[in-house]
C-alpha positions as CSV (number, residue, x, y, z in Angstrom):
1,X,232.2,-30.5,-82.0
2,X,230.6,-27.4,-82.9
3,X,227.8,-25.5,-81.1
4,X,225.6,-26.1,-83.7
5,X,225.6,-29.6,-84.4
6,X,223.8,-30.8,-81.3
7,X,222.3,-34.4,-80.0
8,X,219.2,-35.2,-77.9
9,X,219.5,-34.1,-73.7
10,X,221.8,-36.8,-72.0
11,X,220.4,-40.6,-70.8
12,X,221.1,-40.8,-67.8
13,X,222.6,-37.8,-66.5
14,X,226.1,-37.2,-67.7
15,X,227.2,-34.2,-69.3
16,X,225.7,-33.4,-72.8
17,X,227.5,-34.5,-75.8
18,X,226.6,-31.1,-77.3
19,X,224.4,-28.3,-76.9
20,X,220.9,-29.6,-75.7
21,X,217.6,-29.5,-77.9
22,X,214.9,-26.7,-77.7
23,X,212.1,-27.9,-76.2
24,X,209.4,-29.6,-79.1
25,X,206.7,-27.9,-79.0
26,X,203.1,-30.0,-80.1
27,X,200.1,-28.2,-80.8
28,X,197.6,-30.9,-80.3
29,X,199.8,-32.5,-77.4
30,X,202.2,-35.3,-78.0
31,X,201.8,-38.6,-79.4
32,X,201.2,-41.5,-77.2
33,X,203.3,-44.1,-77.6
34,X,200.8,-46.6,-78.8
35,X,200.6,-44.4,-81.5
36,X,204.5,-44.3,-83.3
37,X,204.9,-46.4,-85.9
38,X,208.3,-48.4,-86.5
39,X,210.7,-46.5,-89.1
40,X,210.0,-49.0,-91.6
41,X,206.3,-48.7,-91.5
42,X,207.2,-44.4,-91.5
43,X,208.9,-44.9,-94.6
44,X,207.6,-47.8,-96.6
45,X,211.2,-49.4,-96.7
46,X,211.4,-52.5,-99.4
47,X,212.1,-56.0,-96.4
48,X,213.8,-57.7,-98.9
49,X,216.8,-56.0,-98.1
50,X,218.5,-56.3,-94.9
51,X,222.3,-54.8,-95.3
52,X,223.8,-58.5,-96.0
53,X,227.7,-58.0,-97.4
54,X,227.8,-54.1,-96.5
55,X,229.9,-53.0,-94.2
56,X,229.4,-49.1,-92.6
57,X,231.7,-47.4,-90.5
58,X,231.1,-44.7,-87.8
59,X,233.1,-42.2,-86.2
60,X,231.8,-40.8,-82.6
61,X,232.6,-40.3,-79.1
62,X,232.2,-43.7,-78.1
63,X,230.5,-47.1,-79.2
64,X,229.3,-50.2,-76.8
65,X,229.1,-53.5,-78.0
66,X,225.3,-53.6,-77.3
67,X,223.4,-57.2,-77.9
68,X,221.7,-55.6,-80.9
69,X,225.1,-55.5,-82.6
70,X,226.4,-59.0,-81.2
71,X,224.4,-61.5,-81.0
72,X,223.6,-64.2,-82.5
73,X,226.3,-63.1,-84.5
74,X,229.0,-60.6,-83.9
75,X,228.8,-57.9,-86.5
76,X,231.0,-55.3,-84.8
77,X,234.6,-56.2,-87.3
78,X,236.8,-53.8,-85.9
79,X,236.6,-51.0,-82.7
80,X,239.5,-48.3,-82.8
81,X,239.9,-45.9,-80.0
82,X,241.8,-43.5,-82.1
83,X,242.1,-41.5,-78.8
84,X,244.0,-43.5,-77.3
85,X,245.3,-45.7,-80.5
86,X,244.0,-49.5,-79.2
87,X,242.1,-52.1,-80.7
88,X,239.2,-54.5,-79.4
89,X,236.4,-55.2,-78.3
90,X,237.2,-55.9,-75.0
91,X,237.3,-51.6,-74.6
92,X,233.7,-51.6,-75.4
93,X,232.2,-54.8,-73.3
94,X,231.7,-52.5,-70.0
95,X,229.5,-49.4,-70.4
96,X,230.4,-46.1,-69.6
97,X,229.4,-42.6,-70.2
98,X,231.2,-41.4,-73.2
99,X,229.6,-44.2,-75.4
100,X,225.5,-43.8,-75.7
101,X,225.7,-41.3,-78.5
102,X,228.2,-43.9,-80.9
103,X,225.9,-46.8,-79.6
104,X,222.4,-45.0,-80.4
105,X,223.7,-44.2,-84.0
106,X,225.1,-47.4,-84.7
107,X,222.4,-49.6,-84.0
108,X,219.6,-47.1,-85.5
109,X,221.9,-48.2,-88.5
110,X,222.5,-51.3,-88.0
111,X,221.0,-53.3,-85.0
112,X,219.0,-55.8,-85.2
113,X,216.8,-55.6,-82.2
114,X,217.9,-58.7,-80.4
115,X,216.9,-57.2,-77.0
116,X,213.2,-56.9,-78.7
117,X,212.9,-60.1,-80.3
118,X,213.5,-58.4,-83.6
119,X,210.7,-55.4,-82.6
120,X,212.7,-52.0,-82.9
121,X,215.7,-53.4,-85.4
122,X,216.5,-51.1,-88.3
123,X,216.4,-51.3,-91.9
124,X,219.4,-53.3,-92.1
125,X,219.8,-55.4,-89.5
126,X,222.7,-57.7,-91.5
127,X,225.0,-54.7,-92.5
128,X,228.6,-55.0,-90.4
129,X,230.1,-52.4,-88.9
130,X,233.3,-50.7,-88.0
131,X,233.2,-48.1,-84.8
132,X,235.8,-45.3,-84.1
133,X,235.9,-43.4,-81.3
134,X,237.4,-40.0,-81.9
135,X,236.4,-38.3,-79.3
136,X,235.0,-37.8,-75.5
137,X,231.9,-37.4,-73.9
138,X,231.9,-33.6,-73.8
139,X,233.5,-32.9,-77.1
140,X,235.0,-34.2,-81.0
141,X,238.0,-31.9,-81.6
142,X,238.2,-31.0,-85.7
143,X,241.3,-32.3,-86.0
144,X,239.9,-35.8,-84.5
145,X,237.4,-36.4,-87.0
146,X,239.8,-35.8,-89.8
147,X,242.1,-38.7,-88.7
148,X,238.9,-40.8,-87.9
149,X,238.1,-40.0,-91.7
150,X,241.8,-40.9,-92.8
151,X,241.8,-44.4,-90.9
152,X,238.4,-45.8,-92.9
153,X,240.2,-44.7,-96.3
154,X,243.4,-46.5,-95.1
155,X,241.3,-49.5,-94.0
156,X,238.8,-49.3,-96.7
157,X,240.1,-52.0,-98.6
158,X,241.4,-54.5,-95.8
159,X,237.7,-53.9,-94.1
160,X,235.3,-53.9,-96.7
161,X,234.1,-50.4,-95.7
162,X,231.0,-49.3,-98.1
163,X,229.9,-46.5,-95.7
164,X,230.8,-43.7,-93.2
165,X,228.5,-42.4,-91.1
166,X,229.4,-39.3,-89.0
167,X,226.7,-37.9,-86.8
168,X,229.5,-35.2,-85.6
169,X,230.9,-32.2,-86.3
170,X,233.6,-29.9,-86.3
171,X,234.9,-27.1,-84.1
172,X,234.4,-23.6,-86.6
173,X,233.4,-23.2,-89.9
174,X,235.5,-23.0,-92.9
175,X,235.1,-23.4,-96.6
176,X,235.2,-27.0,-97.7
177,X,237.7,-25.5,-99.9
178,X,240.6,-25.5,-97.1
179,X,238.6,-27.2,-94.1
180,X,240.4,-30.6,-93.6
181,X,237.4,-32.4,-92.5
182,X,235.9,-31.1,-96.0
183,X,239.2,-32.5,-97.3
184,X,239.0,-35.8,-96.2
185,X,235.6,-36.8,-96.4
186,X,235.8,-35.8,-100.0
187,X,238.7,-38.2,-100.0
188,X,236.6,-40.9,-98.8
189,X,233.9,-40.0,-101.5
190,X,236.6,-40.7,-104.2
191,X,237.8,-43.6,-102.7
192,X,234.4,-45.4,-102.8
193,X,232.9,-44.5,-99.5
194,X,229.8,-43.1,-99.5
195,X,229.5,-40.7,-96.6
196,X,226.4,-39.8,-94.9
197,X,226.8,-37.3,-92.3
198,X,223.9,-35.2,-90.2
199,X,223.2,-31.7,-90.9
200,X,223.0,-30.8,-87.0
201,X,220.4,-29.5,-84.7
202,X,219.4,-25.4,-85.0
203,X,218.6,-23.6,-81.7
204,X,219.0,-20.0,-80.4
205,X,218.4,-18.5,-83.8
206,X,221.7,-20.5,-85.2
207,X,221.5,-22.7,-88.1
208,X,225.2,-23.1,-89.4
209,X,225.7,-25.9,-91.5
210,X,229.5,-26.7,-90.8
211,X,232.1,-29.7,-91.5
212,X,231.5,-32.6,-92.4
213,X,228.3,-31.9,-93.4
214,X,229.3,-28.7,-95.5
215,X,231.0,-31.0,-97.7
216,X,229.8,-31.3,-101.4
217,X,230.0,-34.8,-102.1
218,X,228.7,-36.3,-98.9
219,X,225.0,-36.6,-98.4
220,X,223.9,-34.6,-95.9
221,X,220.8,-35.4,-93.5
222,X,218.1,-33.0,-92.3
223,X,215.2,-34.3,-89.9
224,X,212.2,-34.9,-90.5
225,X,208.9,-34.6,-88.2
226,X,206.3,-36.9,-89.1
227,X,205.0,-37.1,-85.3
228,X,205.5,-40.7,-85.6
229,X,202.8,-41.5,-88.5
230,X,203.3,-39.8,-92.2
231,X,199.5,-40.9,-92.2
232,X,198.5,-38.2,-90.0
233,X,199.7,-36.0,-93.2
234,X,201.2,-33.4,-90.5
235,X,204.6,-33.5,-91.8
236,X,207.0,-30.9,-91.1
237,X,210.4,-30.5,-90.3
238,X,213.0,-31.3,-87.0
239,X,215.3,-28.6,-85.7
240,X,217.3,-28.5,-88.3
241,X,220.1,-26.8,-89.5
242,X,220.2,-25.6,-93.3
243,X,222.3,-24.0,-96.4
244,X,223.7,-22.0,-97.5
245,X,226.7,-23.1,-96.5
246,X,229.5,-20.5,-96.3
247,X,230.8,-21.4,-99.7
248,X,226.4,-20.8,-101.1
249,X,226.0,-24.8,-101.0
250,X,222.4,-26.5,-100.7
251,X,222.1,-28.0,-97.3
252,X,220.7,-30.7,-96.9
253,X,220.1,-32.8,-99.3
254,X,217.3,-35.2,-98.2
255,X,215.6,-35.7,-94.8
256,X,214.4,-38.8,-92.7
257,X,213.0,-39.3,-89.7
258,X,214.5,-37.2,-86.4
259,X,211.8,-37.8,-83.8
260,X,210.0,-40.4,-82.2
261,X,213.5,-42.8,-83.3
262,X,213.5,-46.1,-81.2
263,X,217.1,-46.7,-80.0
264,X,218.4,-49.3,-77.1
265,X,219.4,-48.0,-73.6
266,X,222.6,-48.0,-72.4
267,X,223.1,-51.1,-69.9
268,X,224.1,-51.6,-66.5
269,X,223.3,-47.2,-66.1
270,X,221.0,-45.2,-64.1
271,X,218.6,-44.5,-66.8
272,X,218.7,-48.2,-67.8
273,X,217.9,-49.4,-64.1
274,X,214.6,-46.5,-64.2
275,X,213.7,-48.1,-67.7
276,X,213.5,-51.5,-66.6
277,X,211.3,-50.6,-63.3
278,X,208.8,-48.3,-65.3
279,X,208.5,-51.1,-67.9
280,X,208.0,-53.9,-65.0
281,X,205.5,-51.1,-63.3
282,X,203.2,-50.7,-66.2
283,X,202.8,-54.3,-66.3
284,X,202.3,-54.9,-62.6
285,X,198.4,-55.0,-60.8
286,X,197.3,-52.0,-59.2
287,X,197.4,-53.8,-55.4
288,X,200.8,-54.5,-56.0
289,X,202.3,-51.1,-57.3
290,X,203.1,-50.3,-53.6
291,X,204.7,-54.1,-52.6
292,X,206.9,-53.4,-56.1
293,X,208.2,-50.2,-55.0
294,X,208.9,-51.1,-52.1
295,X,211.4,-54.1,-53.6
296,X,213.3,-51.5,-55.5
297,X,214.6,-48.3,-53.7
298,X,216.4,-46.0,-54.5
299,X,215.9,-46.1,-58.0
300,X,213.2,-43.6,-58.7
301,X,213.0,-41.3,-55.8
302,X,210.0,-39.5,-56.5
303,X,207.8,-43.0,-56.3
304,X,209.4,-43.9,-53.1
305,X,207.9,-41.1,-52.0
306,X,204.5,-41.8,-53.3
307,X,204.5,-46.1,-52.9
308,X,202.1,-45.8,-49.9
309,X,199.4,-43.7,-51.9
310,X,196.6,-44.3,-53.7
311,X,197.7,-46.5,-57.0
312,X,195.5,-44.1,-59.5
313,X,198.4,-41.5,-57.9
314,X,201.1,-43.5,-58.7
315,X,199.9,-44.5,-62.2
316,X,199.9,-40.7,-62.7
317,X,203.5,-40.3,-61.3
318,X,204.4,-43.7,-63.4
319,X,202.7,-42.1,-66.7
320,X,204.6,-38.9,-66.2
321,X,208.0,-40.8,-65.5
322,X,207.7,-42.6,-68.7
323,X,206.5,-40.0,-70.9
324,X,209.3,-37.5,-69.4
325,X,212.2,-40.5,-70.3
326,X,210.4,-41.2,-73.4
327,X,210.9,-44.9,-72.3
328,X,209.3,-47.8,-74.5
329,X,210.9,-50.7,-72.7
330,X,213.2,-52.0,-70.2
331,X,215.9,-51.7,-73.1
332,X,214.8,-48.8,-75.1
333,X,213.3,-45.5,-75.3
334,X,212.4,-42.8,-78.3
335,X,215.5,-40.6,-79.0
336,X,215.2,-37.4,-81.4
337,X,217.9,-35.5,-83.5
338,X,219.6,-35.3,-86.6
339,X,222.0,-37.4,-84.9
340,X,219.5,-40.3,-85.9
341,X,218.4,-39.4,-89.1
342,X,222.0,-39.6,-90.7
343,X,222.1,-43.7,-89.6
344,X,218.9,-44.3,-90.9
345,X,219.7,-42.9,-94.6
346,X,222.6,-44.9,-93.7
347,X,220.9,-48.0,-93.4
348,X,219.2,-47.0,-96.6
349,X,222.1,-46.8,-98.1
350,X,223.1,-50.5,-96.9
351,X,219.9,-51.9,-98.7
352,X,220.8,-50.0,-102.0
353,X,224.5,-51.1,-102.1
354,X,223.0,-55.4,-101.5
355,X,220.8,-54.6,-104.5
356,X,223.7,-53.4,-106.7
357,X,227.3,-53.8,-105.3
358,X,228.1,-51.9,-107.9
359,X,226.9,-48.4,-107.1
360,X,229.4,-45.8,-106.8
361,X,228.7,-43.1,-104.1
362,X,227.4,-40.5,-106.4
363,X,225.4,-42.7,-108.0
364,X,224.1,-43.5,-104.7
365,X,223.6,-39.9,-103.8
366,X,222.0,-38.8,-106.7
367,X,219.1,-42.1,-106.4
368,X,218.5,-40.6,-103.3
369,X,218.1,-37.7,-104.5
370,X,216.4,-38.2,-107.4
371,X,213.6,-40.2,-105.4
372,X,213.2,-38.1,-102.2
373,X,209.7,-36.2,-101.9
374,X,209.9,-32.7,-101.2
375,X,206.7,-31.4,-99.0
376,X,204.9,-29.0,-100.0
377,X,204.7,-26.7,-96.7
378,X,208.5,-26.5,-96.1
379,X,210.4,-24.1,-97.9
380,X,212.8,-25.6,-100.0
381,X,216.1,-24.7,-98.0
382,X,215.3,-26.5,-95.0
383,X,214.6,-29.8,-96.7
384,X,216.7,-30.0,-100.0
385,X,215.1,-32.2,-102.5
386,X,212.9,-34.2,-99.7
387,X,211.6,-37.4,-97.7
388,X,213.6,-39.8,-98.5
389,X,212.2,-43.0,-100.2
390,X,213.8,-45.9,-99.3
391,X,211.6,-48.3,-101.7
392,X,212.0,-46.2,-105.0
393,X,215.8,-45.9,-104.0
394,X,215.9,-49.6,-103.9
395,X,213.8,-50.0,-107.1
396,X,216.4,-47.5,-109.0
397,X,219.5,-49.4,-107.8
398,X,218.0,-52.5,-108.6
399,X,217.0,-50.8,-112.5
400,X,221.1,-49.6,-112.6
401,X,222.5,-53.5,-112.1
């Protein structure tokens, strides 16, 4: 993967997939979590439409077959380690540290929020999905991502494959003209697929848009920054990369949400065992914070330290802990990136193609398009032709039946 196409800071530790975030910076302080709305209340999505008979496929470094995904029905149809050419779910039952990125994007997309009792699913908690790994932890060779894009076309078919989603990118820039990852996903494009890939993360001055997103007939995602309520009307953009692309291209094309995105924790992992105590910590009496603490350590060192102190102190330590982690629950926390936004114009994308089967992928890109909302305090490069609007996207599908 490219220096330029980066993913939120690690959960739990491990190396980062790619090149950290800047810091965001909120002028007015940030927003409590109280305060963030759900993506579907962010976007005025149409319910109706939940994904059924659409299946999407993602390529990443890894994938987990998280609860969101499996139960009460298994939606995961087919897991391909192209790494290491195997096949099966049994690869992705026990967690490990290459697969939170592949697991966050899929179930933004797709999950259904069955750790939650339905709270934080997405906007198409029906769609089926396909997961390819074709990569590691660290890195997504260029060379990787084309196969990855080569197995959904051979598969498309056989599969039922809709949808790509690729929150990745490559290793240099080229023009889509030779660039094989250019070459492929346009592949896809003609072969039905309609690819949605993320325009990557800016930082250091550097805002490259590069493969896949460089390509012409995918839709590319740029983030948006609502600070978890449009109604606030302080709407600006994420650190985003942007166009022109080498060959003079308009980058992205639409934006959704990249901040303040509610995605499920990684199980059975460091960050998942902190999550699960801060949530049960919140919840517990003040004269029994210490007695709590005291039953679980070794898991947050810095309140072992403080379990004997006043408990205003430790609600301060506690407050700190969860607004640092960004945690919501014992089984999920906020993630941010453009890493995010690409699944949920994905999942988007999942509702249009229930409402009309029949849309090819440039019809689907130019609805999306053609109903975005551009804002009026961004210049126009950074955000393309604007918001996306899920509901008028729906509505226009729906018209072309």
């Amino acid at each position: 993967m490219s220096d330029t196409v980066k993913h939120p800071a690690p959960i739990y530790g491990e190396r980062p997939l790619l090149e950290q975030e800047p810091p965001t910076v909120w002028p007015q302080g940030e927003p409590a979590k109280e305060e963030i709305l759900p993506i579907a209340s962010r976007l005025h999505i149409n319910p109706h439409y939940q994904g059924r008979g659409v299946t999407v496929a993602f390529l990443d470094s890894g994938f987990y077959a998280h609860p969101d995904l499996m139960q009460p029905r298994c939606r995961i149809r087919r897991y391909y380690d192209l790494i290491n050419d195997q096949y099966g779910l049994e690869l992705i039952s026990t967690p490990d540290n290459s697969m939170w990125h592949g697991m966050m994007t899929s179930t933004v997309a797709a999950g259904n929020g069955f750790l939650s009792d339905g709270k934080f699913k997405s906007l198409a908690p029906e769609m089926d999905v396909v997961l390819v790994k074709v990569g590691h932890l660290s890195r997504v060779k260029h060379d990787d991502i084309v196969r990855g894009i080569r197995w959904v076309i051979a598969r498309k078919d056989e599969l039922g494959i809709r949808v790509l989603n690729i929150s990745a990118g490559g290793d240099y820039e080229a023009s889509y003209l030779v660039d094989p990852i250019c070459q492929a996903a346009e592949d896809a494009v003609r072969a039905g697929i309609t690819v949605v890939c993320a325009v990557g993360n800016a930082a250091h001055g550097r805002h490259r848009v590069i493969a896949p997103a460089s390509t012409p007939a995918v839709i590319t995602v740029g983030g948006l920054d609502d600070r978890g309520d449009p109604r606030l009307g302080r709407m600006g953009t994420y650190w985003s990369c942007f166009g022109p692309t080498i060959d003079g291209l308009q980058k992205p094309e639409v934006m959704a949400p990249a901040i303040w995105v509610v995605a499920p924790i990684l199980p059975g992992t460091p960050t998942a065992q902190e999550a699960e105590l801060l949530a049960l910590l919140e919840k517990t009496p003040d004269d029994q914070l210490g007695r709590v603490l005291a039953a679980h350590p070794g898991i947050i060192r810095e309140l072992d330290s403080v379990k004997d102190d006043e408990p205003y102190l430790i609600r301060q330590l506690i407050g700190s802990k969860v607004k640092d982690q960004k945690v919501i629950s014992g089984s999920y926390k906020h993630v941010d990136g453009t890493s995010f936004a690409a699944p949920i114009v994905t999942s988007i994308v999942g509702q249009m193609l229930e409402a009309n089967p029949r849309l090819t992928p440039w019809e689907v890109k130019r609805i999306l398009v053609d109903t975005a909302r551009r804002l009026p305090s961004v210049a126009v490069e950074r955000q393309g032709w604007g918001v996306v609007q899920p509901a008028a996207a729906i509505t226009e599908a729906e018209r072309r039946r």
